[in-house]
DOGU-890313 format. One record per residue (C-alpha): x negated, y, z negated. Coordinates in pm, whole numbers, padded with zeros to 5 digits, always signed. Layout:
% residues N
XYZ;...
This chain:
% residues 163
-00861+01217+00174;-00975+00901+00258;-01023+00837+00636;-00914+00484+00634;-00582+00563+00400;-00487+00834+00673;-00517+00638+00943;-00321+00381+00798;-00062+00629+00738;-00083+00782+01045;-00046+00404+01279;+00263+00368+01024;+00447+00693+01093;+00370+00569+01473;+00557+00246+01389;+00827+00438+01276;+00843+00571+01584;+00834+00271+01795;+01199+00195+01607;+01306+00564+01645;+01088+00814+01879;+01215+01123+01685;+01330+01077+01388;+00941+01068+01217;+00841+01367+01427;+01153+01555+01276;+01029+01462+00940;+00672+01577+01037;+00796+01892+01198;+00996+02012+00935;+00701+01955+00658;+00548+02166+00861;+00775+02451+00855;+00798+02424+00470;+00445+02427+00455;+00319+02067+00377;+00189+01946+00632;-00021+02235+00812;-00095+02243+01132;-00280+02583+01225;-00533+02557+01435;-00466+02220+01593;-00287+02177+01953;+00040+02078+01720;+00079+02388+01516;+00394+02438+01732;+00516+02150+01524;+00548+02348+01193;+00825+02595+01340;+01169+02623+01263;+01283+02625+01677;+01062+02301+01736;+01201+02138+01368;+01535+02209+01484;+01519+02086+01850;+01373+01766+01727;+01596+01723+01455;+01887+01764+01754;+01704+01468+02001;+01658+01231+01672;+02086+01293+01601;+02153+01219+01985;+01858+00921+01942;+02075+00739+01671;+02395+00763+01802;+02272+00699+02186;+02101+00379+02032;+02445+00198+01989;+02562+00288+02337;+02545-00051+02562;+02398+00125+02846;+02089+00247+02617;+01769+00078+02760;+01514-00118+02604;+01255+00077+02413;+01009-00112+02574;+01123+00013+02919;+00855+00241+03042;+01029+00607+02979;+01174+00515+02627;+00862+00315+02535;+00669+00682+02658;+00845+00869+02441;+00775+00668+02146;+00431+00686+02204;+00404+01076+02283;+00600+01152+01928;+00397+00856+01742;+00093+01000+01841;+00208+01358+01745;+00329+01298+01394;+00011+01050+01391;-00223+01385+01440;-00006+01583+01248;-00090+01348+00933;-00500+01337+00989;-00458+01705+01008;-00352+01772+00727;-00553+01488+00599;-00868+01677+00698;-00971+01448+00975;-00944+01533+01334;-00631+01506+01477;-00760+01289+01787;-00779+00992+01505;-00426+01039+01471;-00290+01061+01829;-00459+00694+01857;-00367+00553+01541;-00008+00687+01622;+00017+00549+01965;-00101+00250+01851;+00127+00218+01528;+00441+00314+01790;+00326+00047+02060;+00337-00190+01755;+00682-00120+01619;+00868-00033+01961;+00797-00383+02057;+00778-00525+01681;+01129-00352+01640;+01264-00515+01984;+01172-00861+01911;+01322-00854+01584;+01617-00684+01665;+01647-00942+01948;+01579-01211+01691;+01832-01124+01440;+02107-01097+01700;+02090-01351+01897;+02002-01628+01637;+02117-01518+01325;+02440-01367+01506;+02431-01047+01339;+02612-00754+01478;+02384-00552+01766;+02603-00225+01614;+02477-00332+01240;+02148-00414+01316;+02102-00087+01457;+02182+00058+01172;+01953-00123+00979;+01674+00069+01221;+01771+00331+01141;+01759+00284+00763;+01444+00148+00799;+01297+00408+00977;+01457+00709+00748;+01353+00540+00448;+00990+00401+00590;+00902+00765+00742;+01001+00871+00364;+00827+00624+00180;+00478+00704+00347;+00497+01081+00285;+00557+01000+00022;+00273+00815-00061;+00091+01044+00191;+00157+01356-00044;+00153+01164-00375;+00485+01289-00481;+00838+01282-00354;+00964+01458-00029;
């Protein structure tokens, strides 16, 4: 595959993350178990098993509904804004991986992409609530549509076919 299309998928799936830290890694890991997106022979192949797949899958539930809590912090607070970068940078590798470029390309186009969208994601959200008075609660929920659907989208257009 093309380096530069990878990458660009990669720093997107790390955007994704910046708006949700798991929910794009449980994507990722789960491709992996089902074979898509392999990852033998890299420092991720943990990723592709069912016990990581399901863990993750677990953290990105608890990460949607702890996002509407009022005593959730920022995502650009150091810990959360960590996190988003640790699992944008892993799905990031995962992709140029399986993309046949090393996976060190992806852990910084990742990082990078989640940097981006954790503090594109808080701006906006910011934005939207306090000047177009929308609805923290329904805003929220428009992450997380954004980020389901977006994480789709480009593996979609990552594989070529549907997901």
């Amino acid at each position: 595959m093309n380096v530069a299309f990878v990458l660009l998928i990669a720093a997107a799936i790390g955007s994704m993350s910046g708006l949700r830290a798991f929910t794009p890694l449980a994507f990722v890991s789960w491709l992996g178990v089902w074979g898509w997106l392999p990852s033998a022979g890299s420092p991720f192949a943990f990723l592709g098993t069912t016990i990581c797949a399901v863990i993750v899958s677990i953290l990105a539930l608890v990460e949607l509904i702890g996002d509407k809590l009022p005593k959730t912090p920022a995502r650009t607070a150091a810990a959360p804004l960590g996190a988003r970068i640790i699992t944008g940078a892993m799905s990031g590798a995962s992709i140029c991986f399986a993309g046949g470029r090393h996976w060190i390309l992806g852990i910084v186009a990742g990082a990078i992409g989640s940097i981006a969208g954790a503090f594109g994601g808080y701006h906006l959200r910011r934005f939207l609530v306090q000047h177009l008075r929308i609805p923290d609660f329904v805003v929220a929920l428009i992450e997380d549509f954004v980020t389901i659907a977006g994480t789709l989208i480009l593996l979609k257009y990552f594989f070529g076919k549907p997901v």
